[in-house]
TORKOL-4160 file (C-alpha; in steps of 0.2 Angstrom, whole numbers, padded with zeros to 4 digits, m for minus):
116
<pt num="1" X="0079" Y="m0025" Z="0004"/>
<pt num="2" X="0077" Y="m0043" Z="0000"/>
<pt num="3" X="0071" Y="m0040" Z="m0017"/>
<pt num="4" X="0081" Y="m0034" Z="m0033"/>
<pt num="5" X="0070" Y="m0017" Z="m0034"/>
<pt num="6" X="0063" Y="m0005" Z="m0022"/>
<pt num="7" X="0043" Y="m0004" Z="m0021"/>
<pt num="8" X="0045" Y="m0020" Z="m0032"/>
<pt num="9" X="0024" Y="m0019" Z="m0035"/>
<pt num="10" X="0021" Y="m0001" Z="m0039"/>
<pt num="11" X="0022" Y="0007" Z="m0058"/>
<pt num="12" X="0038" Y="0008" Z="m0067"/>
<pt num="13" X="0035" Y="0027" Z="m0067"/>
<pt num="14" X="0032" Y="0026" Z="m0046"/>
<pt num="15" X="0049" Y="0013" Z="m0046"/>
<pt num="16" X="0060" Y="0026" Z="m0055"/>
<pt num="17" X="0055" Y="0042" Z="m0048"/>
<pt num="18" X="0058" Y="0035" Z="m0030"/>
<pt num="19" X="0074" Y="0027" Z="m0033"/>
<pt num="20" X="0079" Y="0043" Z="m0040"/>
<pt num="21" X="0075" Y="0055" Z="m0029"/>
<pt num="22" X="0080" Y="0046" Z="m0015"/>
<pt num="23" X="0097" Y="0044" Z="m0023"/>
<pt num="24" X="0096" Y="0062" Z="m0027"/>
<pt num="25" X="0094" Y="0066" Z="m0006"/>
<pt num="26" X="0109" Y="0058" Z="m0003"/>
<pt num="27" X="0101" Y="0039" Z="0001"/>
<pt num="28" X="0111" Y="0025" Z="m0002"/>
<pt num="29" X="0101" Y="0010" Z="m0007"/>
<pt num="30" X="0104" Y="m0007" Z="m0003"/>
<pt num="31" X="0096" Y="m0021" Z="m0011"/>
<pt num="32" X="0095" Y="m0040" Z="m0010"/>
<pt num="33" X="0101" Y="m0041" Z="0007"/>
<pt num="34" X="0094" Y="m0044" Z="0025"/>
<pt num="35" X="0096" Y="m0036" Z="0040"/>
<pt num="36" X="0107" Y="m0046" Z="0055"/>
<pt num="37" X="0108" Y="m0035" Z="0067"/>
<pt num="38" X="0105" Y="m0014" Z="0072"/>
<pt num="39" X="0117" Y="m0009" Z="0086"/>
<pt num="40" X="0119" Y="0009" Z="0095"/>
<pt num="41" X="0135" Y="0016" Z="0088"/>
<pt num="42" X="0146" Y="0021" Z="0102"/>
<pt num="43" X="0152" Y="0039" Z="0104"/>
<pt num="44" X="0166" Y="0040" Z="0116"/>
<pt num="45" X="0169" Y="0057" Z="0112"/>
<pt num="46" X="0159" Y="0071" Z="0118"/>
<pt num="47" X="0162" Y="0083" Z="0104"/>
<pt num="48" X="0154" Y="0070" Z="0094"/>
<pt num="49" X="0137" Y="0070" Z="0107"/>
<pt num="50" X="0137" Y="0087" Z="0106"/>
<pt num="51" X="0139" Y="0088" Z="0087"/>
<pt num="52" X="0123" Y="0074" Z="0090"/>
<pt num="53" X="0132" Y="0058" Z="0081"/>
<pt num="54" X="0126" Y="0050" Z="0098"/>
<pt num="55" X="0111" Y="0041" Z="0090"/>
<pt num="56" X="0119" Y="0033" Z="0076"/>
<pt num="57" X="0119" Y="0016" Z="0073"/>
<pt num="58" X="0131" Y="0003" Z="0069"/>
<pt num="59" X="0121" Y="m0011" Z="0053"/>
<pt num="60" X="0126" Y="m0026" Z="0047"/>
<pt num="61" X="0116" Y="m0034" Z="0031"/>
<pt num="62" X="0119" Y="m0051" Z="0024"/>
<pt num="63" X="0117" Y="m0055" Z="0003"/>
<pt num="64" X="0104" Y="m0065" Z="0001"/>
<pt num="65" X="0113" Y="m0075" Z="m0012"/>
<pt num="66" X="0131" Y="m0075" Z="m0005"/>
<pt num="67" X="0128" Y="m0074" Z="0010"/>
<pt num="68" X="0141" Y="m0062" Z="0013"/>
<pt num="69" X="0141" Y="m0047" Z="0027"/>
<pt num="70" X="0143" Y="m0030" Z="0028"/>
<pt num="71" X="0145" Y="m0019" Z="0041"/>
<pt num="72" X="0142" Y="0000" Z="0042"/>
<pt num="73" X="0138" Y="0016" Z="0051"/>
<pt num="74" X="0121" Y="0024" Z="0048"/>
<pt num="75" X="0115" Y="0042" Z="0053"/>
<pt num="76" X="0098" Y="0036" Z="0048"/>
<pt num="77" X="0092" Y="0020" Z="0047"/>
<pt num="78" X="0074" Y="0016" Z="0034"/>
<pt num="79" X="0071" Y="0000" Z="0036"/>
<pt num="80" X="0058" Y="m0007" Z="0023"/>
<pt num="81" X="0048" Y="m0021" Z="0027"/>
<pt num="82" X="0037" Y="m0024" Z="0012"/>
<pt num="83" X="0020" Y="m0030" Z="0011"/>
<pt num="84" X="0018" Y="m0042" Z="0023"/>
<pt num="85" X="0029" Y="m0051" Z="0036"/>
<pt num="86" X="0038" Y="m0068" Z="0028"/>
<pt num="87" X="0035" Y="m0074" Z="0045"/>
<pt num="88" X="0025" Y="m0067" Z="0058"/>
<pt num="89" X="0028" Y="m0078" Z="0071"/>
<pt num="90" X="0045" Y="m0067" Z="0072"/>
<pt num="91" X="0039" Y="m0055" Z="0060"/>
<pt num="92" X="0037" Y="m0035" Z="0065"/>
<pt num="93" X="0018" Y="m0043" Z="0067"/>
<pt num="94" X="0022" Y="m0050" Z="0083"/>
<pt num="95" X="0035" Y="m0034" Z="0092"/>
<pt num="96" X="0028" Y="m0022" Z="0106"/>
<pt num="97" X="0031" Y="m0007" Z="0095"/>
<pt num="98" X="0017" Y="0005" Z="0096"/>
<pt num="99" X="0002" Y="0003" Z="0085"/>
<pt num="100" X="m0011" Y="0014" Z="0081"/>
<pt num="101" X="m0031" Y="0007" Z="0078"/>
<pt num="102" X="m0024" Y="0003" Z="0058"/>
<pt num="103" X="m0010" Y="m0009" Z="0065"/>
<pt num="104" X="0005" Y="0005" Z="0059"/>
<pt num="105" X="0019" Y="0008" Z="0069"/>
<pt num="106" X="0018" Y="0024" Z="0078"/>
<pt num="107" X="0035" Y="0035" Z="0075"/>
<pt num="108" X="0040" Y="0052" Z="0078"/>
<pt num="109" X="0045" Y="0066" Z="0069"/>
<pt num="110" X="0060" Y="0059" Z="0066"/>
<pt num="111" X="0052" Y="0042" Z="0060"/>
<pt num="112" X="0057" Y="0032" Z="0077"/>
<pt num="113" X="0047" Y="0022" Z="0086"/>
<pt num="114" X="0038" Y="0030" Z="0100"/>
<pt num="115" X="0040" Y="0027" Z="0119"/>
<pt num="116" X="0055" Y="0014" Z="0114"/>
C-alpha cells in the first residue's frame, strides 16, 4: 500500500478494527510501498505440489521513499488498489481482467481472477 495506513478514508474506529483483525489472522501488512513485480514461485519438488505450495508467488515491493526492494514468498497475495487508479492509462482500468456490469473484477472463491 502506497499510503501510511490501510483504508486511509474510512473512520478511525473502521482503520483500527481492520488492521487488527487482519493482524490477528495472520496477515502481514505492508505499507508505503509499490508493487514491481508478482512472479509464479517455482516448485521443483513434488511433495511440495502435492502439499499445494504450487500456487505461490514470488513479490517484490519497492519504498516509496527509499526506494529500496524487498523480495518475498507469498501463499496469498491481496493486492489493494485503493480508490481510483493513479494512472489509468496503465492502471487496472485498462487490463483484460474480467468485469462484471459494475466495472469489479470478477474472482473466485479463492479471490483470483477468473478465466486468467
Amino acid at each position: 500500500h502506497r499510503g501510511e495506513e490501510v483504508l486511509q478514508y474510512a473512520t478511525e474506529f473502521n482503520r483500527k478494527t481492520g488492521v487488527e483483525r487482519l493482524e490477528k489472522a495472520g496477515v502481514e501488512i505492508i505499507t508505503g510501498t509499490s508493487v514491481v513485480e508478482v512472479s509464479a514461485l517455482e516448485i521443483d519438488d513434488k511433495e511440495d505440489a502435492m502439499r499445494g505450495l504450487n500456487g505461490r508467488c514470488q513479490v517484490t515491493v519497492e519504498n516509496i521513499d527509499t526506494k529500496g526492494a524487498q523480495t518475498f514468498n507469498a501463499d496469498i497475495l491481496l493486492w489493494t488498489a485503493g480508490a481510483m487508479a493513479t494512472n489509468t492509462q496503465q492502471g487496472i482500468l485498462n487490463s483484460k481482467l474480467p468485469r462484471d456490469a459494475s466495472g469489479r473484477i470478477v474472482t473466485g472463491k479463492y479471490l483470483r481472477a477468473k478465466d486468467c
